[in-house]
C-alpha positions in Angstrom: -3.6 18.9 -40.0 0.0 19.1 -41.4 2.7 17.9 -39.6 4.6 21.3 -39.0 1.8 21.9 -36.7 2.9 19.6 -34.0 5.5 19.9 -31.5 7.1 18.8 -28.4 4.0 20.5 -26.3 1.1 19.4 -28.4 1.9 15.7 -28.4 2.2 16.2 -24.7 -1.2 17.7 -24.8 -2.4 14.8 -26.8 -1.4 12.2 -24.5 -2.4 14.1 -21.6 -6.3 14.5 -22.9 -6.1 10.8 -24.4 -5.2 9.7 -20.2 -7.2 12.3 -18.6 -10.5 11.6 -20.6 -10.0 7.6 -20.9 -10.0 8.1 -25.5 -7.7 5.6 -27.0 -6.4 7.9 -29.8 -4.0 7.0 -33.3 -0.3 7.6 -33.2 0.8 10.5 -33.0 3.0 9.1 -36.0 0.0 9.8 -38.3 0.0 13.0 -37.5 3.5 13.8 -37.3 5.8 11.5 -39.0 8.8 13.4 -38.6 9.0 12.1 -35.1 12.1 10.7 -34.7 13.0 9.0 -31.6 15.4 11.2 -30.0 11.8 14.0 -30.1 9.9 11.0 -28.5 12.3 10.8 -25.3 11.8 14.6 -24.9 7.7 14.1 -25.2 8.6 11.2 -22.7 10.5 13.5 -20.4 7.7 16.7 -20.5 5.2 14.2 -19.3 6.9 13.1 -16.4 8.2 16.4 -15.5 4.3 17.5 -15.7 3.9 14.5 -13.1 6.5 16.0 -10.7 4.9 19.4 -11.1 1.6 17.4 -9.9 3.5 15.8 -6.2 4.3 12.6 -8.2 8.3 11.5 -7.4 10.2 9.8 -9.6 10.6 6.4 -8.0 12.7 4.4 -11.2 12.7 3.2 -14.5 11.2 0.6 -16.9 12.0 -1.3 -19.7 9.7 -1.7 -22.3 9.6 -4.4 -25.6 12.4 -6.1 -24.4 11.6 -9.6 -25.2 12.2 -10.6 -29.3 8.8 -11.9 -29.4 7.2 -8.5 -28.0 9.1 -6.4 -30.5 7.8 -9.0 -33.0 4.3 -8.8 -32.1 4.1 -4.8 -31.4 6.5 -4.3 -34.4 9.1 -2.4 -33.1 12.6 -3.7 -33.1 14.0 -2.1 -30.2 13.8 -2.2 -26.2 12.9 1.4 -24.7 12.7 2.9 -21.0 10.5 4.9 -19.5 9.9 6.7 -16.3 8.2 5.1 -13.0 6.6 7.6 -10.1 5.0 7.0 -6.7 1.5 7.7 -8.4 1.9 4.9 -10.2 2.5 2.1 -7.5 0.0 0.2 -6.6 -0.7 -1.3 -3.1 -0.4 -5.0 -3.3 -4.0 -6.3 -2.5 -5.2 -3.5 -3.9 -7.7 -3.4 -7.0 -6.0 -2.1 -10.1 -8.5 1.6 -10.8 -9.8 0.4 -14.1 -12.0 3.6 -13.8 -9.0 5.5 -14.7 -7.5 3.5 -17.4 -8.4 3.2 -21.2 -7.7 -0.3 -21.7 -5.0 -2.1 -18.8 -3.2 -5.1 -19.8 -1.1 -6.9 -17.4 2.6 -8.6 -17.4 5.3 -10.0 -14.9 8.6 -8.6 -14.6 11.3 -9.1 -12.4 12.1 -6.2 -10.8 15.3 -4.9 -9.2 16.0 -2.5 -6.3 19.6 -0.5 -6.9 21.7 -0.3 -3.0 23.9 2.3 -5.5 23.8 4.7 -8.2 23.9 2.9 -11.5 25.4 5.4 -14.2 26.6 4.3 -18.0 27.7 4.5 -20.4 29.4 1.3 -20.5 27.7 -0.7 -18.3 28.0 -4.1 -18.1 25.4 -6.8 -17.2 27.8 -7.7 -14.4 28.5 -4.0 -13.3 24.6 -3.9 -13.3 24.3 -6.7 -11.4 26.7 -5.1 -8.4 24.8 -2.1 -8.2 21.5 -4.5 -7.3 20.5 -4.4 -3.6 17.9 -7.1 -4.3 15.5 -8.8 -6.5 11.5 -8.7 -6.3 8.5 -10.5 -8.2 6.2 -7.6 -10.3 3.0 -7.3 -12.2 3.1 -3.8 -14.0 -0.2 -2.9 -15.6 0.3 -1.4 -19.0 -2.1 0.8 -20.6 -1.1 2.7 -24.0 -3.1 5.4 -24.9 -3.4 4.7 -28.4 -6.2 2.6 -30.3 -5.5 -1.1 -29.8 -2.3 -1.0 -28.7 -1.0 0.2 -32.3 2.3 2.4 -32.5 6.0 2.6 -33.7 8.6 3.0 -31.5 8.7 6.8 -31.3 5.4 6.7 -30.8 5.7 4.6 -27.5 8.3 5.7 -26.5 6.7 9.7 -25.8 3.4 7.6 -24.4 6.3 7.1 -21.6 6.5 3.1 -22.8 2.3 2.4 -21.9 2.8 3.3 -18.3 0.1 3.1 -15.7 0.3 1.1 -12.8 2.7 -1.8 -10.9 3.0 -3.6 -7.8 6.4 -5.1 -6.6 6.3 -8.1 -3.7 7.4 -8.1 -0.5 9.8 -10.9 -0.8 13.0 -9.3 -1.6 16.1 -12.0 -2.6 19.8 -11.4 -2.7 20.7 -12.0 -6.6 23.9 -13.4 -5.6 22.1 -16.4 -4.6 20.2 -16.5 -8.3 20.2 -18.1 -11.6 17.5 -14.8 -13.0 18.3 -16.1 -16.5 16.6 -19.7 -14.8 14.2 -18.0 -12.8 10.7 -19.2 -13.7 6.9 -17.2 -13.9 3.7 -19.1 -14.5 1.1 -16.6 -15.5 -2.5 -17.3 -14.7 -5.7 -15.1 -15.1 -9.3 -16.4 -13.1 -7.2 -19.8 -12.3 -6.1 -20.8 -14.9 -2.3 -20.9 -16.1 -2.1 -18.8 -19.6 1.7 -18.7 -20.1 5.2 -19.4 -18.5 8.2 -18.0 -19.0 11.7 -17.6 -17.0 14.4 -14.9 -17.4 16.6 -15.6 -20.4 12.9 -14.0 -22.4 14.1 -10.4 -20.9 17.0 -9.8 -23.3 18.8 -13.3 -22.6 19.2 -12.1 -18.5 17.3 -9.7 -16.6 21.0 -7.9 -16.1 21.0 -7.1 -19.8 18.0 -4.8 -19.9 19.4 -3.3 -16.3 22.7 -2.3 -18.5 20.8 -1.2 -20.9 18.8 1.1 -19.2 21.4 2.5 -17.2 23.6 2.9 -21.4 20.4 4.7 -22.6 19.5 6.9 -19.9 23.5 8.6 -19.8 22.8 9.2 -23.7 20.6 11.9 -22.2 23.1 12.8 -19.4 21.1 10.6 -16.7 21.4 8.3 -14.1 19.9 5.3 -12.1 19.8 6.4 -8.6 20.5 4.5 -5.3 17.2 3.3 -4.2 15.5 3.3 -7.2 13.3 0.1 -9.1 14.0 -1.0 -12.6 11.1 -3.1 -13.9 13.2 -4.8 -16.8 10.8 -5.6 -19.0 7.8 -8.1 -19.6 8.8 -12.1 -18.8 5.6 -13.0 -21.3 3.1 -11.5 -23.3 0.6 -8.6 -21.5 -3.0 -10.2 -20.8 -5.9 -8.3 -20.6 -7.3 -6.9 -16.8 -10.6 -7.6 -16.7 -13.3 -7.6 -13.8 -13.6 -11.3 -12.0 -10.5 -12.7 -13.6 -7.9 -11.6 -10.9 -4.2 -12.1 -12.7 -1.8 -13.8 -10.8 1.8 -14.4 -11.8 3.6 -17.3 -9.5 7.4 -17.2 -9.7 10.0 -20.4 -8.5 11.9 -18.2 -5.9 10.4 -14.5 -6.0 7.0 -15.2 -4.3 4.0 -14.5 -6.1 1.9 -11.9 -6.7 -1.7 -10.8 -7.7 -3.7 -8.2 -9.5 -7.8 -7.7 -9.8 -10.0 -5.6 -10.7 -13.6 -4.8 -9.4 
């Protein structure tokens, strides 16, 4: 297979089978090195646009890699965002469909909800912060459809950043009355605590990877819209979901939330 066989559509294809079928595949990389990352956020964009096409909205955005120690351990250097839609929430309470997932790991975010549109470029944490109508615990499940979690940044960045499921609390806080650099997560899976973290590991401030989703998305002539969700990005490392270990993350002002699998 040479790499001027592949395009836009067949690494679409490829990631659509790879979900579909429940096959953890290799980068597309090793296929097609000439991927550059500009080609990944239009591989990105034909997936979600096939969603829509399905009866999926687009309900907001994520931030992906966005903590130093992420992009250390994945080996990317960069944050990226990718796109969040209605068939991706799940009901809180609800088990996570593992039947439908290759491999689903789990991480706590802090999430925000935008009362306006949010549109760069220059945005500033503090201009992203004004935009926020309030402030929400989260557990996105992650599931990348390649083999063990292994890719470069162009390559995660057209698997729409490891999307697959996510589940925002009920217990929505004002961020005026918020330290979200302070704001602390203990992580536990079946009991037991596994890691902690608080804001400052999502770019230094949650409101940095807000501006910096709002900066990348008008480099491709786009928006964040009033009433949309950013998930800004993983407070500590992704655990893996597995059946009789529910995954709860417990946060000081936020609430706390829980994930399980049958």
């Amino acid at each position: 297979m040479t790499a001027n066989t592949w395009t836009v559509d067949r690494a679409v294809e490829a990631l659509r089978a790879a979900e579909s079928t429940r096959t953890a595949r290799h980068p597309i990389t090793e296929d097609w090195p000439e991927l550059d990352l500009g080609t990944a956020y239009q591989v990105q964009s034909e997936l979600v646009t096939n969603r829509v096409a399905g009866g999926e909205r687009i309900v907001g955005v994520k931030l992906g890699l966005t903590s130093q120690a992420k992009q250390r351990r994945m080996g990317v250097a960069a944050p990226l965002t990718g796109w969040l839609t209605d068939g991706m929430v799940l009901d809180a309470g609800a088990p996570v469909p593992v039947e439908r997932l290759i491999h689903p790991r789990v991480e706590p975010e802090i999430v925000f909800t935008l009362g306006r549109r949010l549109e760069g470029p220059g945005v500033t944490p503090a201009s992203a912060m004004a935009a926020v109508r309030s402030v929400s615990a989260g557990l996105e499940v992650i599931d990348s459809r390649y083999r063990d979690f292994r890719f470069t940044l162009a390559d995660v960045v057209a698997d729409n950043a490891s999307s697959a499921r996510f589940v925002v609390g009920d217990v929505e806080v004002d961020p005026a009355g918020l330290d979200l650099a302070l704001e602390a997560c203990a992580l536990s899976v079946g009991g037991t605590v596994v890691d902690t973290a608080t804001g400052a590991a999502v770019q230094g401030h949650p409101a940095r990877a807000l501006a910096l989703a709002a900066n990348s998305l008008a480099e491709r002539g786009l928006a964040l819209e009033e009433g949309w969700i950013v998930l800004t990005g993983g407070m500590t490392d992704a655990v893996p979901l597995e059946p009789g270990r529910p995954i709860t993350a417990e946060f000081t002002h936020l609430g706390t939330l829980t994930v399980h699998c049958d």
